[in-house]
N, C-alpha and C positions, 0 to 999 in steps of 0.2 A: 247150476246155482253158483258152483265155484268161480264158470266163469265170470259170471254177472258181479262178480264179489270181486272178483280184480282187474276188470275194467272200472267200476265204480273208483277204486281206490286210485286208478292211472288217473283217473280224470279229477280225482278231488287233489294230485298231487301236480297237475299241472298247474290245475288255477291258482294252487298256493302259490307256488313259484312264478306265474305268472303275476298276482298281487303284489307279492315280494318284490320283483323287480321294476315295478311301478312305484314302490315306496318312494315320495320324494327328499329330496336332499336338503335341508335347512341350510341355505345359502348361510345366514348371520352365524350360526354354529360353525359352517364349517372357518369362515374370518376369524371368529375370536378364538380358534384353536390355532390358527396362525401365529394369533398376537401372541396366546399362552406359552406354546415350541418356543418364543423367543425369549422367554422372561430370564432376567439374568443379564442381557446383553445391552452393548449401546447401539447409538447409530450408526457411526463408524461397519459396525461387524455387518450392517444390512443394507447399508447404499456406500456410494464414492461418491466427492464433489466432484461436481465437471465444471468445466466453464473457468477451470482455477487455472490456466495460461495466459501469458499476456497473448498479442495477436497484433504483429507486425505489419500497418499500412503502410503505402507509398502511392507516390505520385508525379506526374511532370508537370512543370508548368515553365510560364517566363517569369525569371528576375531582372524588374525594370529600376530604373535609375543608374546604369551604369555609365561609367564617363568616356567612350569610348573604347571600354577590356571589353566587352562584349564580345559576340563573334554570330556570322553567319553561317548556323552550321549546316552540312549536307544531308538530306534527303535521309530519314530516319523512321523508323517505328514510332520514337520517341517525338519528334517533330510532328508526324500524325495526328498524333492522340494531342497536342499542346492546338496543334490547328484545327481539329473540332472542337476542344472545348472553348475557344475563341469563336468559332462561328457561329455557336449557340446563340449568343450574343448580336443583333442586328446591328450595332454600331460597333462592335468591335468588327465583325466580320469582313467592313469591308477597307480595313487596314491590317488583318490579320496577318499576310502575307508579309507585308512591308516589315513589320514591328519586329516579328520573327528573325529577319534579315537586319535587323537594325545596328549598331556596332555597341549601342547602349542597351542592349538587351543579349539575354543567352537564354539556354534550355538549363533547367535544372532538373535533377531528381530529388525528390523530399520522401522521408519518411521516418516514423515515428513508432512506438509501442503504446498501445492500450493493454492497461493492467487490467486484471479481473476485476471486476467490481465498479468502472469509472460507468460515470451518469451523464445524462446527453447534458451538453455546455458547460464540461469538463474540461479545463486547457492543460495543453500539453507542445513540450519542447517540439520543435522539429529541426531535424539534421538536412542540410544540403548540398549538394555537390555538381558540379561540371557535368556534362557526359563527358565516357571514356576519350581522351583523343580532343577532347575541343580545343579550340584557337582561342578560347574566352581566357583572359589572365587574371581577373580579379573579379570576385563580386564586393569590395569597398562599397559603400553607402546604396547598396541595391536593398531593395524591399521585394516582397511578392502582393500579390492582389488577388482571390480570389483562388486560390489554389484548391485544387481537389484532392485528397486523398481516399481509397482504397483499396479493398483486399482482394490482392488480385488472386484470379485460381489456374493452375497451369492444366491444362489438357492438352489434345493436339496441337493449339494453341493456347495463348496468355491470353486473358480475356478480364474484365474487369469483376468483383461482385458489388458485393454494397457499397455504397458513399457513406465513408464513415468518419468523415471531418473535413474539415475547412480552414484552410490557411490564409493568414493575414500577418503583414509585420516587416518591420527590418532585419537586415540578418545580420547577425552580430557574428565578428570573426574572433578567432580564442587568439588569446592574447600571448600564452605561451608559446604558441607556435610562429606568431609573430617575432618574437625577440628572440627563439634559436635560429630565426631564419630560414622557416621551414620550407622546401620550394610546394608545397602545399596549402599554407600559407592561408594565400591570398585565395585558395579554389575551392573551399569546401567552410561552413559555420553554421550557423545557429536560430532559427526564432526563438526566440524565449517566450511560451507561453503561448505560440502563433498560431497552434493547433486548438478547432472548437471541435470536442465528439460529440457527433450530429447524432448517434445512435448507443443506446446504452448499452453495456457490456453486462450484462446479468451473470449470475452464478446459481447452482443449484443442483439437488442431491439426487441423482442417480442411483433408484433400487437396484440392487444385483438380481439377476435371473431368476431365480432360484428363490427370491425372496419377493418377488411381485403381488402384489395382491392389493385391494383397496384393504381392504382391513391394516394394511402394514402399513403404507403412503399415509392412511387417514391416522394412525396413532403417529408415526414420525413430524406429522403437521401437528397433531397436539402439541405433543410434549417439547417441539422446538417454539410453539407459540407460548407457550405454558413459561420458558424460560425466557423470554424476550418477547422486544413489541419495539415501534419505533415511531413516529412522529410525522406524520407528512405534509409539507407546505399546504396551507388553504383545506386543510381538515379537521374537525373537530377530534379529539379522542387520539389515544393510541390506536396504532393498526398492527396487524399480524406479520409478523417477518415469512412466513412459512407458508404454503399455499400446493394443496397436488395437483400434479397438472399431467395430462397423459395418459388419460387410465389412470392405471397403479407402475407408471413407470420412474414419479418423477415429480420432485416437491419442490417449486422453485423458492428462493430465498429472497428477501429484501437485505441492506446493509443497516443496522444502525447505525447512528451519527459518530457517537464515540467509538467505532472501531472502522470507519472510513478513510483513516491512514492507514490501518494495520489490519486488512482482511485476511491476510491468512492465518492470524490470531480468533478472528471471530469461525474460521475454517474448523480450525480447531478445537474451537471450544464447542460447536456445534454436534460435533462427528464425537464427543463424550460425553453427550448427554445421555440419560439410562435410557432405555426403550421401552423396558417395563421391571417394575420390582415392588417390593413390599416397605413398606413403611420400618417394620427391621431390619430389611436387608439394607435398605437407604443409611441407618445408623448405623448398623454392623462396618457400611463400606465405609463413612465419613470417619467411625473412629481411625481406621486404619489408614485412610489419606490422610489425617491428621497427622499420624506416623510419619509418614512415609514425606508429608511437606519440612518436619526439621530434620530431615537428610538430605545433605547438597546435591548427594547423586539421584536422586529421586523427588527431590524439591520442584524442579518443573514441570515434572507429570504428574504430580496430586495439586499443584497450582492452579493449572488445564482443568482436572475433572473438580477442585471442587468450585472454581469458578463457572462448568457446567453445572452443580448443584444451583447454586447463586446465592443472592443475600437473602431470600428470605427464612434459608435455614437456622437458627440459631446458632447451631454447632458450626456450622459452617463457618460461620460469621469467629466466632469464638480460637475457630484452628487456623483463620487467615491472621487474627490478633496474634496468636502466640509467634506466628509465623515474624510478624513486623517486629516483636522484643526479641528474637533469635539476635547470637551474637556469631553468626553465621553471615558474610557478603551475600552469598549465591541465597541462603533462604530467605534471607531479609528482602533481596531484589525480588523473589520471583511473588514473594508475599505483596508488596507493595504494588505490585503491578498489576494482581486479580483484586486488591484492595481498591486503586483506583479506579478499577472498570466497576465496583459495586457500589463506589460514590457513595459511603453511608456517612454524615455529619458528625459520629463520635472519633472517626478514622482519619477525615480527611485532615489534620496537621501533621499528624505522626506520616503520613502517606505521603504528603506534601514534602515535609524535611526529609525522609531519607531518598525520596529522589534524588531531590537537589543535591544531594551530599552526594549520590555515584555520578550527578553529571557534572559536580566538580573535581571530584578525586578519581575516578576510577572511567579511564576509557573505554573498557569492553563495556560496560552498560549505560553508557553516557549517551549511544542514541537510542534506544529505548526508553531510557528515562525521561530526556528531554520528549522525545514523541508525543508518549503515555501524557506526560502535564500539557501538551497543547492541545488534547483531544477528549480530556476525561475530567472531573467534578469542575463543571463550566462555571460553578454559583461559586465558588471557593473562593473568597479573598487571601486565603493561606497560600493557593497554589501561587497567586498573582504577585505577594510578595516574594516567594522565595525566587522566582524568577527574575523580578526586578532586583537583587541580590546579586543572580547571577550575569549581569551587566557588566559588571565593572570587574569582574573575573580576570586573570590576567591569561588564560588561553581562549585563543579566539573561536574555534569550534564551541567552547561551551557558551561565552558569552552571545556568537550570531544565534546560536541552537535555543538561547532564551529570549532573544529577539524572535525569532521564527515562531516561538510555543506564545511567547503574549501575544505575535500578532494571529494567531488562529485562533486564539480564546477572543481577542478582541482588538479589531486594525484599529479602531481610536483608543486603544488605552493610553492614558497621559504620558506615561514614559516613552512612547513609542511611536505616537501620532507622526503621521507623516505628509504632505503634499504631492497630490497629481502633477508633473513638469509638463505641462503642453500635450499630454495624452502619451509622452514616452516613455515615461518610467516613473514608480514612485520614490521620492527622496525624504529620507528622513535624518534629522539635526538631532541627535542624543545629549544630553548633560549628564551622563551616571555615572561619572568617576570611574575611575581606572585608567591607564594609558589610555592616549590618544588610538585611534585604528580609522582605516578606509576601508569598507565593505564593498564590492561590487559581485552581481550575479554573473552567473551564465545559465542558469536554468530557471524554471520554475515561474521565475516573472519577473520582469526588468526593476531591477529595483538598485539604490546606491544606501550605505547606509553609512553617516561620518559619527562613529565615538567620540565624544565630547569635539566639539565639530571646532568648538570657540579654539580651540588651543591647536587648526591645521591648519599650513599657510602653505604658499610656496617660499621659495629662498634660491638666489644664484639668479644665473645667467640662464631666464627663461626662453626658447624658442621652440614651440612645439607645434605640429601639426595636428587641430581635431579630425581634419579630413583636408584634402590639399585645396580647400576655399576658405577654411576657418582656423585662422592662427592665434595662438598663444607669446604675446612678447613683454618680457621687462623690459620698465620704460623708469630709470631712476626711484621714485620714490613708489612706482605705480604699475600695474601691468593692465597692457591694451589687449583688448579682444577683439581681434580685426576679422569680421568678415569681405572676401572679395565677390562681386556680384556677375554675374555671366555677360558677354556680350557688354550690351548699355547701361547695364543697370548701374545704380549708384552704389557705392562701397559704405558700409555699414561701420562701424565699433563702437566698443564700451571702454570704460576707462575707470576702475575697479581698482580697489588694495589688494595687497598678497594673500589678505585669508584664504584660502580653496573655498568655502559655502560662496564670498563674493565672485568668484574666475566661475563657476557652476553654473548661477544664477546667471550670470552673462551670457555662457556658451549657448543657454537655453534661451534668452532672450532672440539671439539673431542664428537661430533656426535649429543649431545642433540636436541629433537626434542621439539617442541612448549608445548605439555602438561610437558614436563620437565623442561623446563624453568618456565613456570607458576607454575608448584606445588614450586620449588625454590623461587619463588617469595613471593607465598604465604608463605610457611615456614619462610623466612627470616622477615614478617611482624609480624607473629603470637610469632616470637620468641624474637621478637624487636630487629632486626639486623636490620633493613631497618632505614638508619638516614636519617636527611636531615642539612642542612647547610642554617641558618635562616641568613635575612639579615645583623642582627648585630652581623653575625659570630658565631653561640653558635647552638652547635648542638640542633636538638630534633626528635621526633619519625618522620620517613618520610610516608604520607598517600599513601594506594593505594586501588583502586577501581576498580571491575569487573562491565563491561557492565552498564557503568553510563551515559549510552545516555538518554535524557531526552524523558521521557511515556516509556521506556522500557518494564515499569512490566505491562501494561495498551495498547500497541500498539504504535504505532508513532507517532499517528496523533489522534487530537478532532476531529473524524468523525460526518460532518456535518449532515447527517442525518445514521442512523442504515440500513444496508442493508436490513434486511430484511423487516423494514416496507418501503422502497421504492419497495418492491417487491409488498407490499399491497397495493398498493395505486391506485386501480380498483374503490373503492368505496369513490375517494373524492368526486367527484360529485354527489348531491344528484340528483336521479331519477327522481323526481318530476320537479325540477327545468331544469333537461337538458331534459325533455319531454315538457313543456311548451315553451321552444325556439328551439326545433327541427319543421320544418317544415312538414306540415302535408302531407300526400301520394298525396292527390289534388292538392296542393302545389309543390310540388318534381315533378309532370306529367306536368307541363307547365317550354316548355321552356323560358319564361323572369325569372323564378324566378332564372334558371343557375349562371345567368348575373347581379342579383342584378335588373334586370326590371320590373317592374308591382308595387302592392302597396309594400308601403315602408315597411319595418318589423322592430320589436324591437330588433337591433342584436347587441349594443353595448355593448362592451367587459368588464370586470370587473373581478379583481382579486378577488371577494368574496369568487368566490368558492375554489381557491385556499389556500386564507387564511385561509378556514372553513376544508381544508384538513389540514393543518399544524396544527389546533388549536389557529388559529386568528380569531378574529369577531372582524369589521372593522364597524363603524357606521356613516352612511351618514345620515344628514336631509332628511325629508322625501320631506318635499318643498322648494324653495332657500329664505332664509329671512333673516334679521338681526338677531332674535333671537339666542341666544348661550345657548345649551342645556349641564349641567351640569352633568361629566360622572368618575364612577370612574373606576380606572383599579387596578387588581388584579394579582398579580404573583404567581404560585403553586412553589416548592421545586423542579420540573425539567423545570422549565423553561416558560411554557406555560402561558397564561393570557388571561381575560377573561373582554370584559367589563361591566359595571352594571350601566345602567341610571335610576335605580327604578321605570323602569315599569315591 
């Protein structure tokens, strides 16, 4: 009987455990305890941007129109690749040969950068140059046709990948290395704007290992939609910026409009948004980045987060106001800057004026300021005047920099409107007071721009070369624009007053292209022909300036934080610290702890560790009392600080 009593029990204690391990597992349960482990944190702390590098193409081809500098170079890699993509082509292919060899043609190399974030038929500069060692001496008045660019990939061999643009254009040579005499010179310059990206350069947020899951992809897609949306040509509706892709590896991103000059701003702001919290933890933290925004040294990292909160918070809205009446530089700038990406109608004058005021006074913030206003509250007639304001500016960085910001908000606005020259460059005639000035590009897009244009002439003894067929000469009371014609043809000119808009107008009638105008330009500076017509009537030298957009030589924008350390930033949380508030495997197996049920836990939220990623240490009492404990703070040479209460 005994035994029958304990086999009975062996057998009723297998199929327990056998049921038992058949229990199934509530997929949806075990995601939203995913989501819950993480409450408290942002996005940043559970994915990296990728995709946030530029990506350096290149390319060969021929540059044709040359006057005989050309050269026929030897048997090359380079010559290969230029003579298939020539024979792709049935009518080119069966002069391909010849053309290559021609003394008006050479091999170039071209190549370019695509930023993160650029959209197919996107232009972009492109740089070129000789091959190493050629016989070619100048590309003067050469163009390219049909150029290809790609990224190539090195293995046992160089091999091409994607076609990721297309080159068309004149090459413009730099002007400054013409006048030191560079022996460089004449072998290496510029398309401006020559390059079309045939392929877009997307961005987007990389889960970390450890934090994969659809339940995490699909809340990080919420709550980045939740904060943004953006507009897409031939759509009805807002669309989502945010979208998982991958599994749970991987949420790709769209750009909005207003932060298409400046993505690693919107990098930014994305990567501190919450991931998950409570409706008092959300106020607990806003009172405190309120704080934390009127201190300089902490002003641009509560700027950041609470421009991830966004406008529709009140308080939000209320701590970005206090921020704009700060009589603080650095909190006022970094205020006005999440101000204008919120574009709210009670904001935008005050938002409008104190830009304009650091992109008159103050040049560390004078290219972000100017940026920010050609990219941000587009409806604003505040922003439009205080720009046309800054026209007549007497530094030329701020006044091109508010040319550049009207003509992004709007290439016909009246103060700015300009004319197409024969498809080579835009030319615009300004009236807005201030000195006279000559604008010309070398990036971005050929363009000329004259400051109150009526009062620039030439003066003296003109003789200059646009290109060695198209001259510049004073002729007594008048200057001639003599084209000479090749061979037979018949010899051209104009016969024009000394204004410069009349010698322009001409050059472009009998054929000159955009690097010809610009080398004339420059010549006529260099030679001090370029006058100008001072208020009290009395001539003097007239100023002109290439590419005097403000950060040109530096970028565009004070990048809020460097890409590549937001690509680091796996280990701001210290391990210790987020294993002490993860909940433990015992813990994670009962369902009330899902739900916030069972005992209470320690899961209030604090920006410490954030701060302690940026290089903040933030010091709270340890017990709440009157006591006030004596503390000093420290500032390093980039910026960072540290506090020291002497213990």
């Amino acid at each position: 009987m005994r035994f029958l009593t304990s086999v009975t029990l062996i057998i009723a204690a297998c199929i327990a455990s056998g049921c038992a391990s058949k229990t199934p597992t509530d997929p949806y349960k075990a995601e939203q305890a995913k989501v819950l482990n993480n409450k408290g944190r942002l996005v940043q702390d559970l994915a990296r941007p990728a995709n946030v590098n530029a990506a350096k193409i290149e390319g060969a081809t021929l540059v044709r129109g040359l006057a005989g500098t050309g050269a026929d170079e030897p048997p090359s890699s380079y010559q290969q690749l230029v003579l298939n993509d020539l024979s792709r082509d049935v009518d080119k292919k069966r002069t391909a040969k010849s053309e290559i060899a021609s003394l008006n043609t050479a091999i170039v190399l071209m190549e370019t950068v695509v930023p993160p974030g650029a959209r197919k038929g996107d232009r972009l500069d492109v740089n070129v140059k000789f091959l190493p060692n050629s016989e070619a001496t100048s590309m003067q008045n050469g163009y390219v046709e049909d150029g290809e660019l790609y990224q190539y990939m090195t293995a046992d061999i160089i091999r091409r990948g994607y076609k990721l643009g297309e080159v068309n254009g004149f090459v413009v040579l730099d002007p400054d290395q013409i006048e030191k005499k560079s022996p460089i010179a004449y072998k290496q310059g510029k398309i401006i704007g020559g390059a079309v990206v045939s392929r877009s350069r997307p961005i987007w947020l990389e889960l970390k290992e450890d934090e994969r899951s659809v339940g995490v992809a699909q809340r990080v897609e919420d709550v980045v939609n939740k904060r943004f949306s953006y507009t897409k040509p031939g759509y009805a509706g807002k669309k989502k910026v945010a979208e998982a892709k991958a599994g749970a590896a991987r949420v790709n991103l769209e750009i909005p409009e207003e932060y298409s000059e400046n993505v690693i701003r919107y990098v930014n702001v994305v990567c501190a948004i919450s991931f998950y919290e409570t409706a008092d933890e959300l106020n607990e933290r806003i009172d405190k980045l309120a704080r934390q925004l009127l201190v300089p040294e902490t002003s641009e990292f509560a700027a950041i987060q609470l421009e991830a909160i966004g406008s529709s918070n009140a308080k939000v809205v209320d701590a970005i106001k206090s921020g704009l009446d700060s009589t603080n530089d650095e909190v006022r700038f970094n205020a006005a800057i999440t101000s204008a990406y919120f574009n709210l109608r009670q904001d935008r004058q005050q938002t409008a004026r104190i830009l304009a005021e650091f992109a008159k006074t103050n040049s560390k913030y004078r290219p972000a300021s100017l940026a920010t206003l050609g990219t941000t509250m587009k409806t604003s007639f505040d922003v439009d005047a205080e720009l046309r304001k800054l026209l007549a500016d007497p530094n030329i960085e701020t006044r091109y920099g508010a040319f550049r910001a009207l003509w992004k908000r709007n290439p016909t606005d009246y103060m700015i409107q300009g004319e197409n020259m024969a498809d080579q460059f835009s030319y615009h005639c300004l009236n807005c007071g201030g000195s006279p000035y000559v604008h010309i590009t070398n990036s971005v897009r050929p363009e000329i721009v004259l400051f109150n244009s009526e009062k620039i002439y030439l003066a003296g003894d003109v003789e200059i070369e646009a290109n060695p067929r198209l001259i510049v000469r004073s002729d007594e009371d008048d200057v001639v624009v003599k084209k000479y014609a090749k061979g037979n043809g018949v010899d051209e000119q104009r016969r024009v007053s000394y204004k410069l808009d009349d010698v322009v107008r001409a050059l472009v009638e009998l054929g000159a292209t955009y690097p010809d105008v610009s080398a004339f330009l420059t010549q006529a500076k260099t030679r001090d022909n370029l006058r100008a017509i001072s208020d009290d009537g009395e001539g003097s030298p007239c100023q002109l300036a290439i590419d005097a957009l403000p950060g040109a030589k530096a970028g565009n924008f004070k990048k809020t934080r460097d890409i590549e350390e937001i690509a680091m930033r796996e280990e701001a949380r210290v391990k210790a610290e987020r294993a002490a508030k993860k909940p433990s495997i015992w813990e994670r197996m009962s369902p009330s702890s899902w739900f916030g049920k069972g005992e209470e836990k320690n899961e209030e939220f604090s920006l410490d560790e954030f701060d302690a990623a940026n290089g903040v240490e933030v010091l709270e009492p340890a017990e709440p009392g009157p006591a006030v404990k004596e503390v000093t703070l420290e500032v390093d040479p980039e910026g960072e600080f540290t506090v020291d209460d002497g213990e």
